[in-house]
C-alpha positions in Angstrom: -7.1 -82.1 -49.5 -8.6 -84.8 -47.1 -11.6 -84.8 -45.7 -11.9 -82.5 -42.4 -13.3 -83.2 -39.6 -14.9 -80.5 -38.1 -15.4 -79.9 -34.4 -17.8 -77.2 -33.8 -20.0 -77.5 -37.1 -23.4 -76.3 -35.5 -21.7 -73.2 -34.8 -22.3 -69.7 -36.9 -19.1 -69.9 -38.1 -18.7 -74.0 -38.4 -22.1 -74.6 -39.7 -21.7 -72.2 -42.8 -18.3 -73.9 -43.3 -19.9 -77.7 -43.7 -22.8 -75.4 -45.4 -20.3 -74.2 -48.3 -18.0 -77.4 -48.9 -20.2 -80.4 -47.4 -18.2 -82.7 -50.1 -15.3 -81.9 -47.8 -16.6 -82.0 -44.6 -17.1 -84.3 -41.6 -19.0 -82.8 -38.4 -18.3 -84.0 -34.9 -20.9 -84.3 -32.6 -19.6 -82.0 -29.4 -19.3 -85.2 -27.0 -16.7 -86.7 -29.3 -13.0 -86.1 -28.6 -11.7 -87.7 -31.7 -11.1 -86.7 -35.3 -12.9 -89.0 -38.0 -10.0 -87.9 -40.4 -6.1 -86.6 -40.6 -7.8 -83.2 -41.4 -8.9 -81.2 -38.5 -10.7 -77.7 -38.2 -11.4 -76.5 -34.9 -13.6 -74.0 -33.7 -15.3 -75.1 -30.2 -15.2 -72.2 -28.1 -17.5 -69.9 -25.6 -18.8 -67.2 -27.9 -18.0 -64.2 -25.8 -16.2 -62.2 -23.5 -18.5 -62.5 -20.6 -18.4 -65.9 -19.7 -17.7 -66.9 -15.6 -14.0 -68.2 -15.4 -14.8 -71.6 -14.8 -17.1 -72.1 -17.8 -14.3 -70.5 -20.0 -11.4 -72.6 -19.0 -13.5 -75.6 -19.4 -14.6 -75.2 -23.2 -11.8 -73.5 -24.6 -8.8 -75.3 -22.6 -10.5 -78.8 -21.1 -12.5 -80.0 -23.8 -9.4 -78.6 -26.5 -7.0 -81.1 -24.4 -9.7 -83.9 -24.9 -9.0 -83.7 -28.6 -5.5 -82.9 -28.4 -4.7 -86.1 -26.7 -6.3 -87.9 -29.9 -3.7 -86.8 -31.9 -0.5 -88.1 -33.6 2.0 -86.9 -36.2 -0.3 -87.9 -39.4 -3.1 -85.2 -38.5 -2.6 -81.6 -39.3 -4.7 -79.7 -36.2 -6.2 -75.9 -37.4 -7.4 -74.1 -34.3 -9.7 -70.8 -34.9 -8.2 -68.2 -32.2 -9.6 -64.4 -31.9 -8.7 -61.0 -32.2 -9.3 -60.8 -28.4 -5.8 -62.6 -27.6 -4.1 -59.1 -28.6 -4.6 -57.7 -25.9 -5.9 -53.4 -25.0 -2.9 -51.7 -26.0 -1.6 -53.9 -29.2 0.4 -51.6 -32.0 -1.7 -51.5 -35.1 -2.3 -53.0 -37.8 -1.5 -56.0 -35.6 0.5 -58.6 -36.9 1.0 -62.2 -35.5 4.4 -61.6 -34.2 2.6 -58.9 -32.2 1.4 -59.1 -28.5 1.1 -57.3 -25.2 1.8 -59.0 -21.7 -2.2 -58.0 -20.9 -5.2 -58.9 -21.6 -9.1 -59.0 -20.1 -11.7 -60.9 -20.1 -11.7 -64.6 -19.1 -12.4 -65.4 -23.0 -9.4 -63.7 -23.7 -7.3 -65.2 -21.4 -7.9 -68.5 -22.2 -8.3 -68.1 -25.7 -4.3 -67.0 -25.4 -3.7 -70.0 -23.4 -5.1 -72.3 -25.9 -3.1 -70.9 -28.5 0.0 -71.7 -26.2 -0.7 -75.1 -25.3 -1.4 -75.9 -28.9 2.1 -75.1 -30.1 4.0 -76.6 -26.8 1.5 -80.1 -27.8 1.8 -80.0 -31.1 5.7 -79.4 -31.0 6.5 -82.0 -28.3 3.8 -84.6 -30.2 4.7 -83.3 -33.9 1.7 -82.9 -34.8 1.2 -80.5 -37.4 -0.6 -77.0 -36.7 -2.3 -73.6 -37.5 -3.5 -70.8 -35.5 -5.9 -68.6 -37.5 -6.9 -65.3 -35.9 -9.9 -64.2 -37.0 -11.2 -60.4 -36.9 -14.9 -59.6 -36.4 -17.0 -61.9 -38.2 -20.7 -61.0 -39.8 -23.1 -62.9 -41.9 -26.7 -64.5 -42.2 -27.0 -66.7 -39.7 -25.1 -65.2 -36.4 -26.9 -66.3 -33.2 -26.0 -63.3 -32.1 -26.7 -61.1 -28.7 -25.5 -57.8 -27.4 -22.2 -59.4 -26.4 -21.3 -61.2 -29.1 -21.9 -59.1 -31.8 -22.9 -56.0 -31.2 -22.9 -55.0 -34.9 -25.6 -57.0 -36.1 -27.7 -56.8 -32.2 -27.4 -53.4 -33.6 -28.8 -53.9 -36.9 -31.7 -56.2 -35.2 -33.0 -53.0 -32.7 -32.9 -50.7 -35.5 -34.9 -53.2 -38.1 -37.4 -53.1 -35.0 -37.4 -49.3 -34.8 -35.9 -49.0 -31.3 -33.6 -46.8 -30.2 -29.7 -47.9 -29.7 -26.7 -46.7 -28.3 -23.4 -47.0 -29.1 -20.6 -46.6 -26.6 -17.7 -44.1 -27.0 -20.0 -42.7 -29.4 -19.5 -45.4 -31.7 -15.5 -43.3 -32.6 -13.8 -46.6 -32.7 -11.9 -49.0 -35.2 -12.8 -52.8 -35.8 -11.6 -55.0 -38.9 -14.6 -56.6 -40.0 -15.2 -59.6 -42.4 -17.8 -61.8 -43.9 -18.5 -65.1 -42.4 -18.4 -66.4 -46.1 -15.1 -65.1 -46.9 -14.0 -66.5 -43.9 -15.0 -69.8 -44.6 -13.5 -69.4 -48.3 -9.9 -68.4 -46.2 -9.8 -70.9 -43.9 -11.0 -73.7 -46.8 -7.7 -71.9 -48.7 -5.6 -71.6 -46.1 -5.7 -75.3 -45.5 -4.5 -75.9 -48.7 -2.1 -73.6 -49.3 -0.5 -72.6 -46.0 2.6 -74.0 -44.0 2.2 -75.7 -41.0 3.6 -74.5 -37.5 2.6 -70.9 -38.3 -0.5 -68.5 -36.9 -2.3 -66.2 -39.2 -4.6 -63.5 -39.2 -7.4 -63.7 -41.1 -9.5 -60.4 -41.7 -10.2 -57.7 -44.1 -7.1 -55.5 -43.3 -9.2 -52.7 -42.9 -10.2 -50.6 -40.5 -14.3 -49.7 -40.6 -15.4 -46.6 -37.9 -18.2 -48.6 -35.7 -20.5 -45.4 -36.0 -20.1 -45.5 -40.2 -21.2 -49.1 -40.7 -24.1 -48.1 -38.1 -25.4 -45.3 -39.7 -25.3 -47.1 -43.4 -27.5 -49.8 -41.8 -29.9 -47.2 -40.5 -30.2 -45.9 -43.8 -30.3 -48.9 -45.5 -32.8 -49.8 -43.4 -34.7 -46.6 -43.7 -35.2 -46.9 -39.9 -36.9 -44.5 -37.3 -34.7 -45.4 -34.3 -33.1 -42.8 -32.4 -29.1 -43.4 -32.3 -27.8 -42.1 -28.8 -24.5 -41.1 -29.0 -22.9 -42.4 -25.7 -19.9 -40.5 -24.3 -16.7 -42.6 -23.3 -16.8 -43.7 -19.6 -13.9 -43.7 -16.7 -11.1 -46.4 -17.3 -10.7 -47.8 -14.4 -7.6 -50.0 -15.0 -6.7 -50.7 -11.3 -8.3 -53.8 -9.8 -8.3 -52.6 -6.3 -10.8 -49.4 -7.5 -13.4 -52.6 -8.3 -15.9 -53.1 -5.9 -16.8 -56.3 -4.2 -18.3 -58.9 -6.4 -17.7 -56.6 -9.1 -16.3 -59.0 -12.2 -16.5 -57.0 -15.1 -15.2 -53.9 -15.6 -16.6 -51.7 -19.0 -13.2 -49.9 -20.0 -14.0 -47.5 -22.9 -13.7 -49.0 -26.6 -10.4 -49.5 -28.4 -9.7 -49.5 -31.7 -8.6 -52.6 -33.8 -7.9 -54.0 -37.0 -5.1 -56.7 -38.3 -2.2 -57.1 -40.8 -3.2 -59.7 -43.0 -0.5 -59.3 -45.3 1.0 -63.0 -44.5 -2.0 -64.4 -45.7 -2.4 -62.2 -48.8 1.5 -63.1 -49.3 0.2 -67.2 -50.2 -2.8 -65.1 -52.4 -5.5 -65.3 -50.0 -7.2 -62.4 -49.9 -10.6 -61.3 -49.6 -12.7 -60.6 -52.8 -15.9 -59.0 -51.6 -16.3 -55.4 -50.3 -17.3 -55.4 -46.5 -19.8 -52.5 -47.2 -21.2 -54.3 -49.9 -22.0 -57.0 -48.0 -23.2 -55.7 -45.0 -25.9 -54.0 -47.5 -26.6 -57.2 -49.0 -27.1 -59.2 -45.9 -29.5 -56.2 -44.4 -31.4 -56.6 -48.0 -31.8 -60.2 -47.4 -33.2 -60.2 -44.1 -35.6 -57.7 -44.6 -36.9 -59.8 -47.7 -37.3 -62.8 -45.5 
């Protein structure tokens, strides 16, 4: 495989990439457009659902286009998408063919765009393409914040001994994986996988939210109190919102992929998720 230029390589998920195969690897600085190679993994993106419109459509569809329109036919373009494009009411496990005709969040919205102006380019400009979809990432080294990842905020209140809540009671499904394994899948997947396709890359599984939460609290033999929040009102009409009201906090829905395209080329994931989670817990209390 060529060298890949990598276009969001300070990032939690970028950095451990050029981190794990920096024979491979060339970073882009964020004000370059252009690839230094015919090898190309993208991941610039906001990092959350709670962005304002305008700063969304910016970084994931503006500065995307920017690099886009560097392209030709002899580079092979591999775009990190989200879970998020499925949508609230997806059939699960989801596959890739799967979709529903709504989703929230500004992040997800134009994180769905992306994804569809990356195959009309790329088809028009014959540029060769990926999608990869990834599930819920973890792992050492997650700038992480209530929004982002709630899993390891989580993990950071209760290694501090305050108390937490977790919404719905924490009675909801989410596909987690490693940030390593991720990295290893994607390095794979750019080896092994056809062009023109998009793929979902997660565990498969599906982990209760309030199970990994109270195997960190044990792990970390912690004295916070975990208040079980009860699910709140779905308000799913926009006229019920009230002025200058953005954001609306619909109760939590469950989720977890099909990731049995990219088991079919034999990428699969070799580490247990619980295991893991222990021993990245373990590590940070050591250091």
């Amino acid at each position: 495989m060529n060298k890949i230029s990598v276009f969001g390589a300070t990032g939690f998920i970028g950095g451990r990439f050029c981190e794990m195969y920096p024979e491979d690897v060339i970073p882009i600085p964020r004000v370059q457009a252009n690839p230094n190679s015919d090898n190309i993994l993208y991941l610039i993106s906001t990092t959350h659902n709670y962005n304002r419109l305008s700063e969304d459509v910016n970084t994931n569809l503006n500065v995307l286009s920017q690099t886009l329109q560097q392209l030709d036919k002899s580079h092979t373009f591999n775009f990190i998408s989200s879970w998020f494009i499925y949508g609230d009411d997806v059939k699960l496990p989801a596959k890739e063919s799967y979709m529903t005709e709504f989703v929230t969040g500004n992040y997800s919205m134009t994180k769905r765009l992306a994804e569809v102006l990356i195959i009309a380019y790329c088809k028009r400009e014959n540029i060769p393409h990926r999608i990869f979809r990834l599930a819920n990432v973890f792992g050492k080294g997650d700038k992480f914040s209530k929004q982002k990842n709630a899993l390891q905020y989580l993990i950071e209140e209760m290694k501090q001994n305050r108390d937490i809540e977790l919404k719905c009671g924490g009675e909801f499904y989410r596909d987690y994986i490693h940030v390593d394994e991720v990295c290893r899948m994607l390095h794979e997947g750019m080896e092994k996988l056809p062009v023109n396709d998009i793929y979902n890359v997660g565990s498969g599984q599906r982990f209760l939210f309030k199970d990994l939460i109270l195997l960190a609290h044990k792990v970390l033999d912690s004295k916070s109190v975990i208040n079980f929040l009860p699910p709140k009102r779905e308000l799913t009409d926009p006229f019920l919102r009230k002025p200058g009201e953005f954001f609306i906090e619909f109760p939590v829905r469950d989720f977890y992929m099909d990731v049995s395209k990219l088991n079919s080329y034999g990428i699969k994931m070799q580490g247990s998720v619980y295991e893991q989670l222990v021993r990245m817990i373990l590590d940070e209390m050591e250091n």
